[in-house]
BALOBA-1460 file (C-alpha; in Angstrom, 3 decimals):
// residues 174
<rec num="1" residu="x" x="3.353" y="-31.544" z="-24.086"/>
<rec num="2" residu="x" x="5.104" y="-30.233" z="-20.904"/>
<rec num="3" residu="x" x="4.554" y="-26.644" z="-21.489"/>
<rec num="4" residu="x" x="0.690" y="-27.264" z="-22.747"/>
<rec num="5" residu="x" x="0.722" y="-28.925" z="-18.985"/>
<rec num="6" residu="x" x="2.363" y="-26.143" z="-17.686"/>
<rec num="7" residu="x" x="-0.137" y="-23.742" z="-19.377"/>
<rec num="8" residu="x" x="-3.455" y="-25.665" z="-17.901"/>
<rec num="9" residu="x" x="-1.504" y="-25.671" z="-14.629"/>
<rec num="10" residu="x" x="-1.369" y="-21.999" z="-14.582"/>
<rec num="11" residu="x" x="-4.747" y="-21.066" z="-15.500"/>
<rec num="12" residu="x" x="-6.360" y="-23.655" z="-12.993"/>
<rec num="13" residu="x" x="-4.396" y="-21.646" z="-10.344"/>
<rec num="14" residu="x" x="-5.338" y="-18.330" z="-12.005"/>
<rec num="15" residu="x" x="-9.080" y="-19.605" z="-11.787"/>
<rec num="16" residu="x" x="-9.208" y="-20.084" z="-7.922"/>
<rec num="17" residu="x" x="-6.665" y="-17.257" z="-6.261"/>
<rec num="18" residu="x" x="-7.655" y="-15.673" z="-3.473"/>
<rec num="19" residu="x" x="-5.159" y="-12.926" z="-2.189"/>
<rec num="20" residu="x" x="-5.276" y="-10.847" z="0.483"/>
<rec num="21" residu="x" x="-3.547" y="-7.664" z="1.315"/>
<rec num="22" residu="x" x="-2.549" y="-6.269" z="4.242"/>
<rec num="23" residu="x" x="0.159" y="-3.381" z="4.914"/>
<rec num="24" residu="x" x="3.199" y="-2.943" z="7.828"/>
<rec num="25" residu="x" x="0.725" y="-0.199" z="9.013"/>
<rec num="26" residu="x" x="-2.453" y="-2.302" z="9.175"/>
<rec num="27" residu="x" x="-0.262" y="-4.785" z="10.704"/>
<rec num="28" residu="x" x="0.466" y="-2.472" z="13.613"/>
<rec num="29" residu="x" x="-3.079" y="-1.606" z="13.992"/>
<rec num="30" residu="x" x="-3.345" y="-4.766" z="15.935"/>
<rec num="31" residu="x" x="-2.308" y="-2.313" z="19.639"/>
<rec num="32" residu="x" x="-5.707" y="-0.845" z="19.087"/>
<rec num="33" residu="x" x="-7.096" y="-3.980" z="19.734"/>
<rec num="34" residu="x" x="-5.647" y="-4.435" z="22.950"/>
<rec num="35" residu="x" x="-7.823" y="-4.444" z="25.785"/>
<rec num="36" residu="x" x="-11.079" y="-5.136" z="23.611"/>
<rec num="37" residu="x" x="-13.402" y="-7.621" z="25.498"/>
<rec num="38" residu="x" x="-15.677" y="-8.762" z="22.616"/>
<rec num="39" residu="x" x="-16.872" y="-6.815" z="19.407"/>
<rec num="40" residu="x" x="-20.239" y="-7.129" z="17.157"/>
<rec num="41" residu="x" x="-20.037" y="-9.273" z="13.770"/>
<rec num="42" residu="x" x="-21.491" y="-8.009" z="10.567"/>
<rec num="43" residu="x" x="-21.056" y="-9.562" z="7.417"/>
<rec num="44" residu="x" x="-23.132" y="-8.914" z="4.276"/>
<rec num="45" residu="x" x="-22.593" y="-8.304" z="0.477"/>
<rec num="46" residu="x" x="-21.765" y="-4.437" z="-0.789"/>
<rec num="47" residu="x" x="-22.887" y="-5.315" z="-4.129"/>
<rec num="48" residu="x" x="-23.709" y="-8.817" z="-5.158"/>
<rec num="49" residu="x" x="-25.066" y="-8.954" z="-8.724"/>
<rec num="50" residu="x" x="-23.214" y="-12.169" z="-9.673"/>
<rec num="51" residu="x" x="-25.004" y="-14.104" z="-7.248"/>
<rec num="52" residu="x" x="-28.544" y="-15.262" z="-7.586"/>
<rec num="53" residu="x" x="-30.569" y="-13.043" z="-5.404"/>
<rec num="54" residu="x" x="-32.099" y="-16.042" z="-3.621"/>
<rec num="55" residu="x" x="-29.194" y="-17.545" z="-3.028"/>
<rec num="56" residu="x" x="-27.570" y="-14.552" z="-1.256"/>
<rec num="57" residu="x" x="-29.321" y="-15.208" z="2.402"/>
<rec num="58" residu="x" x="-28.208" y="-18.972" z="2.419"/>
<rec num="59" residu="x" x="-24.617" y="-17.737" z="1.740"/>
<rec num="60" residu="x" x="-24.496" y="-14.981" z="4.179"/>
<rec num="61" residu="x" x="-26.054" y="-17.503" z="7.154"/>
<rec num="62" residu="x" x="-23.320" y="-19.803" z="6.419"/>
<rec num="63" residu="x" x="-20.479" y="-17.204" z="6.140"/>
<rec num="64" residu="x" x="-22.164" y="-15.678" z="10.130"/>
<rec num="65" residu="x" x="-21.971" y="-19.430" z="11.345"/>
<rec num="66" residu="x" x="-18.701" y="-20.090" z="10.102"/>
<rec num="67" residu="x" x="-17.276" y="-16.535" z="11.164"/>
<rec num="68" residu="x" x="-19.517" y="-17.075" z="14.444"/>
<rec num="69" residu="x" x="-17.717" y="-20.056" z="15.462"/>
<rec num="70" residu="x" x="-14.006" y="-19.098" z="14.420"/>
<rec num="71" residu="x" x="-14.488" y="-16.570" z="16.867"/>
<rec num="72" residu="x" x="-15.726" y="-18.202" z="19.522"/>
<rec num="73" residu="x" x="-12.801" y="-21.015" z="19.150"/>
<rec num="74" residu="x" x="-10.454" y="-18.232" z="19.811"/>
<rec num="75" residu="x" x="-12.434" y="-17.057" z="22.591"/>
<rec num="76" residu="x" x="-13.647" y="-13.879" z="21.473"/>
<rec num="77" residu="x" x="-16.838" y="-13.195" z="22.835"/>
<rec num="78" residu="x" x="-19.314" y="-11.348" z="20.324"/>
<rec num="79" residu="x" x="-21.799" y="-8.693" z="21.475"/>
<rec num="80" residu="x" x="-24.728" y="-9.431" z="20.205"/>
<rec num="81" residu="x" x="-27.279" y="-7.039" z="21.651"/>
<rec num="82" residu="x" x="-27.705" y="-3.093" z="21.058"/>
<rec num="83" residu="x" x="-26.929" y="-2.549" z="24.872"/>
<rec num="84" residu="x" x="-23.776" y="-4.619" z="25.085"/>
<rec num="85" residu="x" x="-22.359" y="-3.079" z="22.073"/>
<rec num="86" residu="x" x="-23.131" y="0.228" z="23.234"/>
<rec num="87" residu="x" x="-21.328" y="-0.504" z="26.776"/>
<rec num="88" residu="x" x="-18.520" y="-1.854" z="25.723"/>
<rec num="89" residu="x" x="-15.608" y="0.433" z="25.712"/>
<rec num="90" residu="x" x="-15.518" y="1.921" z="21.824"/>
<rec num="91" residu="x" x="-18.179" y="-0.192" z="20.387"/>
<rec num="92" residu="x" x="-16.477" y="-2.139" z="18.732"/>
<rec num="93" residu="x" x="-18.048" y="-3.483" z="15.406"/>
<rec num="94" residu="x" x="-16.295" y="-5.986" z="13.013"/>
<rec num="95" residu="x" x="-17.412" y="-5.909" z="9.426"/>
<rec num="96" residu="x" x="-17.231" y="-8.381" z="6.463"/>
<rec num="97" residu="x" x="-18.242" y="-6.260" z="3.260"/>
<rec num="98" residu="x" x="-18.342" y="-8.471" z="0.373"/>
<rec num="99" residu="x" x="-18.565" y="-7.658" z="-3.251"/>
<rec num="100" residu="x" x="-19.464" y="-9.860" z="-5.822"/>
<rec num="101" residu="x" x="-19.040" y="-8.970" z="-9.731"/>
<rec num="102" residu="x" x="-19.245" y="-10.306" z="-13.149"/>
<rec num="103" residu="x" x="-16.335" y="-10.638" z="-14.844"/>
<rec num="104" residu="x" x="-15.853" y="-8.005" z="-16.795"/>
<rec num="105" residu="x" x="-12.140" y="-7.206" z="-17.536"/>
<rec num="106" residu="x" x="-12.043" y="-4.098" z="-15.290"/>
<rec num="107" residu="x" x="-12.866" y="-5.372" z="-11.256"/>
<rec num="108" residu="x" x="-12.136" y="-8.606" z="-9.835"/>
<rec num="109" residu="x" x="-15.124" y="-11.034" z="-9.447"/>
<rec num="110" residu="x" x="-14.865" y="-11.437" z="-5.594"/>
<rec num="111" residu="x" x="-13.367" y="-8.508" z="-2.811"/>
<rec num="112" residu="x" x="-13.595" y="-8.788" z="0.955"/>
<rec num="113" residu="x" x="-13.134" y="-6.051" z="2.713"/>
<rec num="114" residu="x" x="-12.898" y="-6.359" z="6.183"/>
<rec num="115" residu="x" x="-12.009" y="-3.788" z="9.532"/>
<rec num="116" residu="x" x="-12.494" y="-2.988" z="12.874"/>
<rec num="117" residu="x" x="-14.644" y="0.385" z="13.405"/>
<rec num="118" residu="x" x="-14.184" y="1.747" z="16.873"/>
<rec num="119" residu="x" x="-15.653" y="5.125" z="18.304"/>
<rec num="120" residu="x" x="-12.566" y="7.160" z="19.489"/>
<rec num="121" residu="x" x="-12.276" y="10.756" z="20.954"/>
<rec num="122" residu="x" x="-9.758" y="13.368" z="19.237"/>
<rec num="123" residu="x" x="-6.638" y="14.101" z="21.774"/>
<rec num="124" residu="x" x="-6.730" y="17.872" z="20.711"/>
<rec num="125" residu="x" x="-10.722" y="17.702" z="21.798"/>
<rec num="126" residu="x" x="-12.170" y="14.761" z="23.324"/>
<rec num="127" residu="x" x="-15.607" y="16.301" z="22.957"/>
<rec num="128" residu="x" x="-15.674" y="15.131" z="19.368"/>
<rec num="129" residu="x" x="-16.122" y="11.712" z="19.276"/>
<rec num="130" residu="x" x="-15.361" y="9.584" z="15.422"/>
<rec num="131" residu="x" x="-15.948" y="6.004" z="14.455"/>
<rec num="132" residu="x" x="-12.613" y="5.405" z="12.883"/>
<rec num="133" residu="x" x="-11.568" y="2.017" z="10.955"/>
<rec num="134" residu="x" x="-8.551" y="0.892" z="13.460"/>
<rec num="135" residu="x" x="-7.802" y="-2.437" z="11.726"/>
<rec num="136" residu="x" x="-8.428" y="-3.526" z="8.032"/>
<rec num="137" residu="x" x="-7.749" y="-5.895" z="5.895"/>
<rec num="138" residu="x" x="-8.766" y="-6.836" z="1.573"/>
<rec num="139" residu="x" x="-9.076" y="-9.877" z="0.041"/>
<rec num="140" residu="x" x="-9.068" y="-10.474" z="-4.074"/>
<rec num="141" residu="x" x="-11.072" y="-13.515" z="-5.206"/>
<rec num="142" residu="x" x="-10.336" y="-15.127" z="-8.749"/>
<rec num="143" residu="x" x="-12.769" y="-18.290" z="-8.827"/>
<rec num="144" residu="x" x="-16.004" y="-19.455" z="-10.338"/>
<rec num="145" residu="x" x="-18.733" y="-17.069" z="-8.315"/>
<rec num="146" residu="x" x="-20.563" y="-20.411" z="-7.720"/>
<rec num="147" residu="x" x="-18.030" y="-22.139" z="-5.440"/>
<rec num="148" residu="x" x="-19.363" y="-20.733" z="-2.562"/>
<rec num="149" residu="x" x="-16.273" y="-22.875" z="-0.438"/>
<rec num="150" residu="x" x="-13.852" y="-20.520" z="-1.978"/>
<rec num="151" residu="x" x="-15.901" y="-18.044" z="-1.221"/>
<rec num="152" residu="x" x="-16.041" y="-19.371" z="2.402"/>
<rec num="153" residu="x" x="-12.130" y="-19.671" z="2.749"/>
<rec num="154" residu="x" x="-11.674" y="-15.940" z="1.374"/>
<rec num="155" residu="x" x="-13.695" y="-14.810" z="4.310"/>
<rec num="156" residu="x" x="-12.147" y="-17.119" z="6.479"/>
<rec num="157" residu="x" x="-8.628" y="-15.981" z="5.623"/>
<rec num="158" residu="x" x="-9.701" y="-12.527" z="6.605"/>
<rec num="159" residu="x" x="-11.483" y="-13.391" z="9.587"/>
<rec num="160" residu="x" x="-8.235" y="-15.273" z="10.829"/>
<rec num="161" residu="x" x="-6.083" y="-12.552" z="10.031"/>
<rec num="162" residu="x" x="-8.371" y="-10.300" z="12.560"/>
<rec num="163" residu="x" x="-8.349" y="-12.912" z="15.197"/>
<rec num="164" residu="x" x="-4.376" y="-13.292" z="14.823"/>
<rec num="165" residu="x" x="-4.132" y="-9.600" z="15.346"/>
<rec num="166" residu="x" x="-6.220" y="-9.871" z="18.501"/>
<rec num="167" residu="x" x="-5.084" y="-12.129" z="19.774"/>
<rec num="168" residu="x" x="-1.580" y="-10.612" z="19.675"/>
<rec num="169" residu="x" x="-2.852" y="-7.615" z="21.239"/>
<rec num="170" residu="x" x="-4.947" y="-9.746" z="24.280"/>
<rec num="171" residu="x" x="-2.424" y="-12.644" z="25.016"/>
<rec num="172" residu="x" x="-4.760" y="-15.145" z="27.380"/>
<rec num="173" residu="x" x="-2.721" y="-15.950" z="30.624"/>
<rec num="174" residu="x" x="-2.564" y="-19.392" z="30.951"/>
């Protein structure tokens, strides 16, 4: 009786894990954040066949507001017009991509990948000018592809972990 407990026990955890990954080096990353004053949100599915295609818009508008006011209770202002992105010093875009598969015994149903993408100018020739990823972080997703509130906290986690990193990099004087 105890182990078959045990056993259920286990697979309900197995059944709604969400894990996210994050190196010592993408830790770092958070001094090229420093000195940022704001930074464009994007979040939207990379593939998404395991949701219902009508669904996917409802989803996405409640991941923006969620991610929308997380960062706005940290006090990170987000650009949200072409000529404010463009004037602010690297452009400085933040990006949700989500993926969303079937089961299938070879990918996990639900990755986040989230990062930072800045333009930045090469120190051996600052004519050439990249957009480089200069903070990242994935999330793994083992839950029914209908609970959309895991779904939400996944993000979430991510999302935090950014704003964490940022804020460590722009301490607010108090």
């Amino acid at each position: 009786m105890g182990n078959t407990v045990l056993a259920l026990l286990g697979c309900l955890l197995l059944t709604t894990t969400i894990v996210s990954a994050q190196t010592k080096a993408q830790l770092r990353d958070s001094e090229s954040l420093r000195g940022l004053k704001g930074l464009r949100l994007v979040i939207g599915f990379g593939r998404a066949e395991a949701m219902d295609e009508a669904q996917r818009p409802v989803v996405l508008k409640l991941l923006q507001s969620d991610a929308k006011a997380k960062f706005l209770k940290a006090g990170i202002p987000l650009l949200e017009f072409a000529q404010d992105i463009e004037n602010a010093p690297g452009s400085p875009q933040f990006f949700v991509t989500i993926t969303m598969d079937k089961p299938n015994g070879h990918v996990y149903p639900v990755v986040t990948y989230s990062r930072l993408v800045q333009k930045a100018r090469l120190s051996s020739d600052p004519s050439i000018e990249l957009i480089v990823s200069t903070w990242e972080t994935q999330g793994i997703g083992v839950y029914e592809l209908t609970n959309v509130e895991m779904l939400r906290r996944q993000v979430g986690f991510d999302i935090d972990l950014f704003i964490e990193s940022y804020l460590e990099a722009n301490p607010k004087i108090k």
